[in-house]
N, C-alpha and C positions, 0 to 999 in steps of 0.2 A: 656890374654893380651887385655886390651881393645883398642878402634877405635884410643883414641889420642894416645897411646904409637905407635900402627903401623904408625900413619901418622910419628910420630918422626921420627922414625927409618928404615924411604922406601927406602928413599938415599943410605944406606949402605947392602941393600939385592941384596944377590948374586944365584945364580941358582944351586937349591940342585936335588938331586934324577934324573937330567932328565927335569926339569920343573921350572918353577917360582912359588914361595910360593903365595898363595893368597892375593891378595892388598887389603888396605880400602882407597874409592879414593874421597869420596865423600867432593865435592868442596875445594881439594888440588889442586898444581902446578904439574903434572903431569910429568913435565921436569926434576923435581927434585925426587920427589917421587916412578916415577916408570921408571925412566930412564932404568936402567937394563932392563926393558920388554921390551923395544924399542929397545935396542942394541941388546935384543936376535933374536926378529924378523929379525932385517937387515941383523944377521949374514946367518941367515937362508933362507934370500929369498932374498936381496939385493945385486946387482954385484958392483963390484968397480967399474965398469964404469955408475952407475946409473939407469940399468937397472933391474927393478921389474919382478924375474922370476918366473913362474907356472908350478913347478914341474910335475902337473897332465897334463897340457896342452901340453906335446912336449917340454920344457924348456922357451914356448912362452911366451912374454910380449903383454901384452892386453892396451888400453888406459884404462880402469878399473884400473892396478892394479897399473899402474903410478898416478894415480889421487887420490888411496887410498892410495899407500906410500906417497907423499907429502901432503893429507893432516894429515895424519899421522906425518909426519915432521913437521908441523907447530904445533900441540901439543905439540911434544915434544921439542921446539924449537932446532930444529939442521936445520942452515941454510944449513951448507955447504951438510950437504944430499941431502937437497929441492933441492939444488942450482944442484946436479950432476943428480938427475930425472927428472928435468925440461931442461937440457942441453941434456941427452937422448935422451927425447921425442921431442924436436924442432926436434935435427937433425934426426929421426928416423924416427917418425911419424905426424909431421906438415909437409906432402906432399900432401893434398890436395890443389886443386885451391883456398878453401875458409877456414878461418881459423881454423875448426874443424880436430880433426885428422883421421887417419888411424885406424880401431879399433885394429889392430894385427899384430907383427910382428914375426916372425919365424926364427929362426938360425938355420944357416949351409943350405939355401937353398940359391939357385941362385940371386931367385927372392921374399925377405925377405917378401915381402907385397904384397902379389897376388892378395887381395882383398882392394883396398884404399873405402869402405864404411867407415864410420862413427859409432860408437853407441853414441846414446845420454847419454847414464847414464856416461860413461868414461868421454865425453867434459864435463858432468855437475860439475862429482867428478874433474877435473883436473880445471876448472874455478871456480871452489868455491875453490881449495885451495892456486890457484894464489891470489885469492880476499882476502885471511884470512891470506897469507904472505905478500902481501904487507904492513898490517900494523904490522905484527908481524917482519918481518925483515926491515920494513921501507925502501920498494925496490917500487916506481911508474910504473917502467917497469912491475912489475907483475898484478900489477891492468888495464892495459893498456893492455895486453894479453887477463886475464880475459875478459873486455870488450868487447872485438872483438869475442873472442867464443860465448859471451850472445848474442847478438846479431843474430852472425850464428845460434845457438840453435832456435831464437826467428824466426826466417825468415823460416827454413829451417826444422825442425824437431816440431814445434807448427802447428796444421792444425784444422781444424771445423771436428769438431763430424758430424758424417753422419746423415743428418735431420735437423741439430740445425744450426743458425744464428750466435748467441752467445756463444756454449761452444768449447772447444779446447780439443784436445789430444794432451800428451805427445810421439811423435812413435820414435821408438828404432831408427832409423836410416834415412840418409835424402833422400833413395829410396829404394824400396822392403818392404815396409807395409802397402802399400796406393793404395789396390786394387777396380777395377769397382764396386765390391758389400759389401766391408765393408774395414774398416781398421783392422788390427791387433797390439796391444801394448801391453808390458810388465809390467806390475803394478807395478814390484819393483824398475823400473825405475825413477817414480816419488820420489823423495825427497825433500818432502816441505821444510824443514830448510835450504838445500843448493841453494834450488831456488830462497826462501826471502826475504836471506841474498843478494845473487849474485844480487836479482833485487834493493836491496836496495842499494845498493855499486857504481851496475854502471849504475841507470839508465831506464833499459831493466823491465820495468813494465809486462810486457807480459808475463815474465817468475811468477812473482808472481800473478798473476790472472789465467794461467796453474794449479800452487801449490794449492789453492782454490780449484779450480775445480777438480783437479783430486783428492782431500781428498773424496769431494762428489761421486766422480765415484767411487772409491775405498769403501764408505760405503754403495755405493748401490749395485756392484757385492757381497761384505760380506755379505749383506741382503741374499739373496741362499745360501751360504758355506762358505769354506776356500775357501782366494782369489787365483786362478792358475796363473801356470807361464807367460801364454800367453793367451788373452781373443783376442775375434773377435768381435768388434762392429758395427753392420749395423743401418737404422735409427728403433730406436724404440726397438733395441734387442743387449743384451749383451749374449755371450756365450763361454764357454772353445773354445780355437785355435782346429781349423780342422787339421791343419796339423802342429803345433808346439804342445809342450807338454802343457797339459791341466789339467793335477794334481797340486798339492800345495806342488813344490818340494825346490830345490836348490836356486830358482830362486827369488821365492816366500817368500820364509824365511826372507827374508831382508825386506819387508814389513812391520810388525809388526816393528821390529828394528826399521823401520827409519820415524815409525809415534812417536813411545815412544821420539827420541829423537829431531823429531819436537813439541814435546811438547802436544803431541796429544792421552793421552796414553789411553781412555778410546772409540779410535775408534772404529769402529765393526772390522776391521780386525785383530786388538790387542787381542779384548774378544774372536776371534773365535778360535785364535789361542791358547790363554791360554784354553780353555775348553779342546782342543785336550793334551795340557801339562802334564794337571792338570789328566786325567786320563792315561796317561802313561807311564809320566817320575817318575824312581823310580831310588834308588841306584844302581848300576851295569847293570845299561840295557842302550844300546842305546836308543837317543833320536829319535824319528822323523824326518826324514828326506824329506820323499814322500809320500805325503799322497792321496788320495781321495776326492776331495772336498765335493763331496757331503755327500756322506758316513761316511767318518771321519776314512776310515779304511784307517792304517796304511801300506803304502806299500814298507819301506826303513827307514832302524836305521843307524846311526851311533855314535860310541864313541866318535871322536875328539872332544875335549875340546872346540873348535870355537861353534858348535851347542847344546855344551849342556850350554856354557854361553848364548845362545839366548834366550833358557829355562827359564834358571834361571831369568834373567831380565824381559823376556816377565810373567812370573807366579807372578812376584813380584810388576811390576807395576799395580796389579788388587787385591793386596791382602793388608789389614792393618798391616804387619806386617814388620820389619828390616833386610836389609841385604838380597839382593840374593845371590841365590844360584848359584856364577861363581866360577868355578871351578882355580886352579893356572894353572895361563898361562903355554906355554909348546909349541919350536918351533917344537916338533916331532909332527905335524899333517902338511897338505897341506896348502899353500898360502890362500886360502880361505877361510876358517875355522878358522886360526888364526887371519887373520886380520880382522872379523866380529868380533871374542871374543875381538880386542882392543875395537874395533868401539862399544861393548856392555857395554865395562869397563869405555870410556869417555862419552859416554850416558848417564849412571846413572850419571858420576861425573857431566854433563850439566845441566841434567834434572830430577830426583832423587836421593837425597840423601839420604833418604831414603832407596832406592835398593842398596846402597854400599856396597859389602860383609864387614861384622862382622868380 
């Protein structure tokens, strides 16, 4: 069967064996096409009441995973979903004093939100998909939301690189990273394409001169290794976290991803990451998971389908030939793994097409 008969016929594919048959996505309508992968995810991880839950986590909802359901919904245009995770999250976790949220909530405890910190990657993913519904469902109240978190983002989580006048970091959250003798940030944090766009949308330039900058930060940690989960910056010296995890794990993974589909795919931390692919993803073996940065030895596989579409997109963007290697979707894996294998599947369709499985 070749690419145009699958694109014909995506509308009408139903979910065999356990899993979703493999899509060809490349620069289709999504909404239509792989609508089914989308229903299958919500069934599996989406409450009627709007809440995005993480099975691994405790049943917890994170501002992460609210931020990648709806922008997730805004792909596949289903308002009325957007409309029920965005109605969640106001009421749930917009309780801080400044417009950014809570980063987690917990069920069946007293005290749902023990901790009202922030993470920037959640406000960034939930502001970029306010900004990408408002013209998709033609709603200004969401663009108006958006704005107001750019902003907090831009005030409150953007800070000077220790030494420098002129560069900035991206830090995870708007207290507890920004110690007397270095910062600490999370590289998977930064997502140039969601920041570019959000700074184009509403304004908030700061956030796209961050995206700039942190690509360059980002290829010069790659310069030494695999980029880690957590780096420590003092002036004049980058180094794995002391006391957060400093391997190129969970965390990490989504780095390569979300330079490919900033359009960036020939970063260092793309190649660094296909080199480690290319010699040890094979058929039947888990992929990489945790690895070593410096080393490159492997220290954590797993099967689910979410990292071994990372694989496959990350090996493909580096290689001249058609069609990655993602696997068919499949809601039997964790909240997170599947929603990276979507976030792999609209990448290519964004930004190679080329990589669109065959």
């Amino acid at each position: 069967m070749n690419r145009r008969t699958l694109i014909a016929g995506l509308g009408a594919v139903a979910a065999v064996a356990g899993g979703m048959p493999a899509m060809a996505f490349g620069t289709v309508d999504l909404a239509v096409s792989a609508r089914p992968v989308w229903d299958s995810w919500k069934a599996a991880f989406l409450g009627s009441d709007g809440r995005v839950i993480d099975g691994l986590q405790r049943d917890a909802s994170h501002s992460e995973g609210q931020g990648y359901g709806m922008l997730l919904a805004t792909v596949f245009d289903d308002a009325a979903s957007f409309q029920s995770m965005y109605q969640w999250t106001e009421r749930h976790l917009a309780i801080r004093p400044d417009p950014l949220l809570a980063w987690r909530w917990l069920p069946g405890q007293g005290n749902p939100v023990p901790d009202r910190n922030n993470a920037s990657d959640g406000d960034l993913f939930y502001a970029w998909a306010l900004m990408r519904a408002a013209t998709k469902f033609d709603n200004r109240a969401y663009l108006l939301r958006a704005q107001q978190i750019a902003q907090a983002l831009a005030e409150t989580c953007v800070v000077a690189m220790p030494g420098s006048s002129d560069q900035t970091l991206f830090v995870p959250a708007s207290f507890g990273f920004v110690h007397d003798s270095h910062i600490t940030i999370n590289p998977s944090y930064y997502m140039p394409l969601a920041m570019r766009e959000l700074a184009a949308a509403t304004g908030v330039s700061r956030l796209a001169i961050c995206a700039q900058q942190g690509e360059a930060l980002l290829n010069r940690i790659a310069a030494e290794g695999l980029v880690p989960d957590w780096v420590d910056i003092r002036a004049g010296a980058i180094s794995g976290s002391q006391s957060l995890s400093s391997n190129a794990g969970y965390e990490a993974m989504r780095v390569p991803l979300f330079m490919i589909w900033s359009r960036v795919p020939q970063h260092a931390a793309v190649q660094r990451m296909v080199a480690v692919y290319e010699r040890t993803v094979q058929p039947g073996v888990g992929v990489p998971t945790v690895i070593e940065p410096l080393s490159g030895v492997v220290l954590e596989t797993s099967g689910d389908m979410g990292y071994q579409a990372l694989a496959g997109l990350t090996m493909c963007s580096a290689q001249n030939s058609l069609g990655a290697a993602i696997p068919p979707f499949t809601p039997n894996q964790p909240y997170y793994p599947a929603s990276l294998q979507l976030f792999a599947m609209i990448a290519a369709n964004e930004t190679l097409p080329e990589c669109v499985p065959l």
